[in-house]
C-alpha positions, 0 to 999 in steps of 0.5 A: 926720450919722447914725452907725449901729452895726449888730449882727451878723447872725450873732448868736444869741438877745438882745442886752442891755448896753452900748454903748460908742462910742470916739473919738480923734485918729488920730494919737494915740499908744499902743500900742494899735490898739484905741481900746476898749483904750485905758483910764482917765481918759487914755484914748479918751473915750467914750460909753455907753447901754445897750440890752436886747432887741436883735436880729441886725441891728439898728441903733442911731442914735446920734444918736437916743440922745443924750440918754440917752448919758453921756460922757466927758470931754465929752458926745457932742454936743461931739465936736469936728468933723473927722477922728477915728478912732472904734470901738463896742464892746458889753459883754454883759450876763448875766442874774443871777437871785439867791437874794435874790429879785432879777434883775440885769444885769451882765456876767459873768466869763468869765475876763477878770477884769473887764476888759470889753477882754478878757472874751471875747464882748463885741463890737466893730468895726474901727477907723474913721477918719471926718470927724466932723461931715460925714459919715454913719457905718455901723459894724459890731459884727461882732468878738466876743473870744474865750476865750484857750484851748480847755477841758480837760474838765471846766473852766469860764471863770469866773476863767480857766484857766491850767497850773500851771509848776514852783513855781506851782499853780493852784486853782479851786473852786466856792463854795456860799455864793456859788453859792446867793446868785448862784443859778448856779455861782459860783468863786474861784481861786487863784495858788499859789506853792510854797515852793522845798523844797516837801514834800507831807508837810509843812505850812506857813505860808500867807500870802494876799497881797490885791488886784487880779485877777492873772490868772496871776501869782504873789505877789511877781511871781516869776519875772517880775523885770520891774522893778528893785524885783524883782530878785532876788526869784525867785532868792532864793525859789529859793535855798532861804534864803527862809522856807518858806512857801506865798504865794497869790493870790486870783482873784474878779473878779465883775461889779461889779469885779476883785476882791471885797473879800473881805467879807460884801455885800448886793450882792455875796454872802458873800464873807467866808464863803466865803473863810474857811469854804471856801476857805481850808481847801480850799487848806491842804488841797490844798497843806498848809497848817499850818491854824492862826490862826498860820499864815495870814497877810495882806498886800497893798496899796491895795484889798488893803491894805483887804482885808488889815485887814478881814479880820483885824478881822472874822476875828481868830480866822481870821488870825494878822497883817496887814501892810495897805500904803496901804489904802483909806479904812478910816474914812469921815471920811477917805473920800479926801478926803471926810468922808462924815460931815459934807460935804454933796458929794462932788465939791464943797468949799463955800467961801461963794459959790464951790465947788471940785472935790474932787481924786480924784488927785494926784501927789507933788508935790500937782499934780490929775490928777483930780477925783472928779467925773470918776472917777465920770463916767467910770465912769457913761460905761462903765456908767450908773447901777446900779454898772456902770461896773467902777471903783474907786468903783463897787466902793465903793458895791457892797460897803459899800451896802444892796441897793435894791428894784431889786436894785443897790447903792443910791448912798451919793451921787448920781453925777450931783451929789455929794450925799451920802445920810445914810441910806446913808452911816449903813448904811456906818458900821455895817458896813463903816467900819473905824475905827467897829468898832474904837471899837464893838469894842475891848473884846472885839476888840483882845485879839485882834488886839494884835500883828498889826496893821502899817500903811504908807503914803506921806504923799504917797498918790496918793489921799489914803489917808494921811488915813484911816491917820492916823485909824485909827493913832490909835484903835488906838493908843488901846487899845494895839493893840502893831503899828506904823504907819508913815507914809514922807515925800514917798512915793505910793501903792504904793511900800511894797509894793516889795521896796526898803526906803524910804532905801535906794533912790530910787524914781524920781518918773516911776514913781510918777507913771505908777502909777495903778492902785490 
């Protein structure tokens, strides 16, 4: 049998990205009809090349292409034989020339936040349902995603538009430092939540919640109250009774991910920079911020929980608190499960003659729900080799690893195998392992920062994230840092950045098995 993906004929100028090929049982159950919307580990599984050049009419057979194709959770020559529904989809690339010299490919924000299932034109075809195995396939990517609104003069896709709606503003700017490392018009947007007595003449606190892309959403989900640890939450801030201040959202979302990380990277530009030299003066500006080290404030979870501890470690003269919750692996002998510093594999845990799977996920109970192995697999599926799969561990070696020759982040393990690179492992801990700049720093830093540090997690950390608390609570401990760290008994990943006070009420263990976002 041949399956064949035919590029619209309608199609203007080159073609150039990856092709992603989707299959599942057609009686599978999800409320998605788009099998390319059906994402994660328990999604659809698919298959992935990447072409440049390509033409209006061209085709690709697949088979052809089997040996350069990555799979995910099998290779693409044991799909299993019989009826199955199956769909392409072409993520477009961009090209990217920098103001450091190189040229990349990668796709570009045009306000789908990362998210190649909605970023508008990528292309894809209708579902088809096939006798795999018996029959030849011709399927057409002849769909292409749209913007979700016409523009308004003047605006521009990147990090998305949307109308400000009573106590919510929304604000976008161009940033220079990232537009000359870019070498294009380069933005970073924000959800801006206004207290419920809001004064333009007055000035206020601000606190800069961090995370993940939050397309239109506001800090706190106000006014969304879609779940029972947020009720009452928009009520409250209405109310008047809640404290007076400004709580912003970060929109960044870039070609290697959802979100930046929001510090300085060889590969991702100046983003630490850019946030405290324009952006965050730009906003106070705007809104009346008090512009006082006192009067900004950090917090958020997971990668925000990250975010929210470098920021105020690198910038402490910037930030006045920082109240990081189940932060990612903020030293690399803790690096989830890994020691980057002294294991030899990152998918494999050596026991003589035998060696386990490194576990990626667990549930609160302790059971695997993945392995690193296949987090990184799936993500070399969706994106190949060069940091383009758009997921949590390609994010990780583009924002902590050294710029190659070839412009892309240079792995700090072999996605293939798990063998750990020293050498870049090395460049990790000089610039981006938390722990390591708070030894190297402290006499200078922590006169800076005592007070203002205030670490939680739950001991049952989906992803082990509890492993690196530990660590960093103790070298800050060490220098008398005077913040608190608390670690929750028999708690997930997450479950701290609820509005529910941990004893007051049970969060339902179903919930928290099913969240598996970061």
């Amino acid at each position: 049998m041949t399956t064949t993906i035919r590029i619209r004929k309608t199609l203007k100028g080159e073609l150039n990205g990856r092709l992603l090929f989707f299959i599942d049982r057609p009686d599978a159950e999800s409320e998605e009809k788009n099998l390319y919307a059906r994402r994660g580990l328990d999604g659809s599984p698919v298959f992935g090349v990447t072409f440049y050049g390509l033409q209006a009419g061209d085709e690709i057979i697949l088979e052809e292409q089997e040996n350069n194709i990555i799979g995910f959770p099998f290779d693409f020559r044991d799909i299993p034989k019989g009826k199955l529904n199956v769909q392409a989809f072409f993520i477009r690339y961009h090209k990217y020339v920098r103001g450091d010299g190189h040229t990349i490919w990668g796709m570009q924000d045009n306000g789908g936040g990362c998210n190649y299932a909605v970023t508008p034109y990528n292309l894809y075809s209708k579902v088809y349902t096939v006798d795999w195995g018996n029959e030849d396939i011709t399927m057409d990517l002849k769909y292409e995603i749209k913007p979700e609104r016409r523009l308004n003069e003047g605006e521009v896709l990147s990090q998305n538009n949307y109308d400000d709606k009573g106590l919510l503003r929304y604000f976008k700017m161009r940033s220079e430092l990232l537009s000359q490392f870019w070498g294009e018009d380069t933005y970073i947007g924000a959800n801006v939540l206004l207290p419920s007595n809001y004064d333009p003449e007055k000035k206020y606190p601000v606190l800069y919640w961090q995370g993940h892309w939050p397309k239109d959403t506001p800090a706190f989900r106000y006014g969304l109250e879609l779940r029972e640890a947020e009720q009452g939450v928009t009520a409250y801030w209405d109310s008047g009774k809640a404290p007076q201040f400004i709580a912003v959202n970060i929109r960044d979302a870039n070609m290697y991910y959802d979100d930046s990380y929001r510090v300085n990277s060889a590969n991702l530009g100046p983003y630490g920079d850019a946030l405290t030299k324009e952006f965050i003066p730009a906003i106070e500006k705007e809104f009346g911020g008090l512009g006082t080290t006192e009067g900004r404030l950090l917090a958020g979870g997971s990668t925000g929980g990250w975010e929210s501890m470098a920021l105020q470690l690198f910038y402490p003269d910037v930030f006045g608190g920082a109240w990081p919750a189940c932060c990612d692996g903020m030293d690399f002998h803790a690096f989830q499960l890994v020691d980057m510093y002294n294991d030899e594999n990152v998918y494999e845990i050596s026991h003589n003659w035998r060696h386990a799977e490194r576990p990626g996920m667990r549930d609160v109970k302790g059971n695997v729900i993945w392995t690193m192995r296949e987090e990184n697999r799936y993500e070399l599926a969706l994106g190949g080799d060069l940091a383009h799969g758009m997921g949590q561990m390609g994010i990780f070696q583009a924002c902590y690893s050294p710029c190659g020759e070839d412009g892309y982040p240079v792995y700090s393990y072999d996605p293939f195998t798990g063998k750990i690179n020293r050498d870049v492992v090395e460049y990790w801990e000089q610039n981006y392992d938390l722990g390591a700049y708070v030894e190297r720093n402290h006499e200078w830093l922590i006169p800076k920062i005592r007070g203002k540090i205030h670490l939680r997690d739950g001991d049952m950390d989906n992803f082990y994230l509890n492993l690196g608390h530990y660590i960093l609570t103790d070298i800050l401990e060490k220098y008398d840092y005077q913040g608190y760290s608390k670690m929750f008994a028999r708690q997930g990943h997450s479950f701290c950045m609820t509005m529910i006070e941990p004893g007051r009420k049970k969060i339902s263990e179903k919930y928290w098995n099913r969240n598996r976002n970061r």
